[in-house]
C-alpha positions, 0 to 999 in steps of 0.5 A: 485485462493487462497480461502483467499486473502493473500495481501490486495492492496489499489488502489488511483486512480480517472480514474474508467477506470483505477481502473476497469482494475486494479481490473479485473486483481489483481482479476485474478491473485488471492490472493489479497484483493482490496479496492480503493480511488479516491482521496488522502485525502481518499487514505491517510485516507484508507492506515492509516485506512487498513495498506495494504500491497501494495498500487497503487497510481495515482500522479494527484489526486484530494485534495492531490497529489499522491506526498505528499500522498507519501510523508506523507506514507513515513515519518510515522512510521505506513506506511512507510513499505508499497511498493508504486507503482506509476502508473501515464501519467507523463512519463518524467524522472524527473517525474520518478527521483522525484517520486522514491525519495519521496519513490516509490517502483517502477514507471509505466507510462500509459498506462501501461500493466496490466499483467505487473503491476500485475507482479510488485506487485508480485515481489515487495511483493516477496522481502518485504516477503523476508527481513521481520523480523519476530519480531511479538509478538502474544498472543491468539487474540492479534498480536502486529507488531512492524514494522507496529506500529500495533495491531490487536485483532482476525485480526481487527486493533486497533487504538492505540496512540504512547503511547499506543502501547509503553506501550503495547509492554513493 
């Protein structure tokens, strides 16, 4: 197991049955930071709020569907490089069709194998590592990520309007 987590993950998921299975085997697997929302306004807020690296999103979720949480993630410079898998009972293809359109990486239906999902991850983090561009620009402290539209000062994220982060990179 990694002594620091090197990937944060953002569960949104409103079966605690589901979370916890998800969470027992990310955690075996190692290498993962995990937080979690059980419902998609909070799932929305967080991914805002944590940039993670990867996010698990259920579709029937209580406030917001999983859908237009995709959706709002997607069309947002500051999220939408972050891989989306959908894990979700909606098992029909069009189900499967829609979901990858509104941006889905990838697509598991339930019940799902654990050893699976946590495969999926990987291979899709293994990918997103491969195409990144390393165009961030450190300074001491401060690390400006243009791809993530994302500052952090000694690895904290600062919230920054689009102005201030445009002056801030000139």
């Amino acid at each position: 197991m990694d002594a620091v987590p090197s990937k944060r993950i953002l569960i949104v998921e409103d079966e605690k049955d589901v979370v916890d299975l998800l969470t027992l085997n990310l955690r075996k697997a190692g290498g993962f930071a995990l937080s979690t929302a059980s419902d998609g306004t909070a799932g929305l807020t967080k991914a805002r709020a944590e940039s993670p690296d990867f996010i698990i999103l259920d579709l029937m979720l209580p406030k917001m569907p999983g859908l237009e949480v995709c959706k709002i993630l997607k069309s947002d410079p500051a999220t939408r490089h972050i891989p989306v898998l959908m894990l979700t009972a909606r098992a029909e293809e069009i189900d499967r069709i829609v979901g990858l359109e509104f941006g889905a990486d990838d697509y598991v239906t339930k019940p799902f194998s654990p050893r699976e999902v946590v495969l999926r991850i990987k291979a899709i983090l293994r990918r997103g590592n491969a195409e990144e561009t390393h165009d961030r620009l450190s300074a001491g402290p401060i690390t400006i990520d243009p791809a993530r539209h994302e500052v952090r000062v000694n690895g904290k994220r600062i919230d920054l309007t689009s102005l201030e982060f445009k002056l801030l990179r000139t």
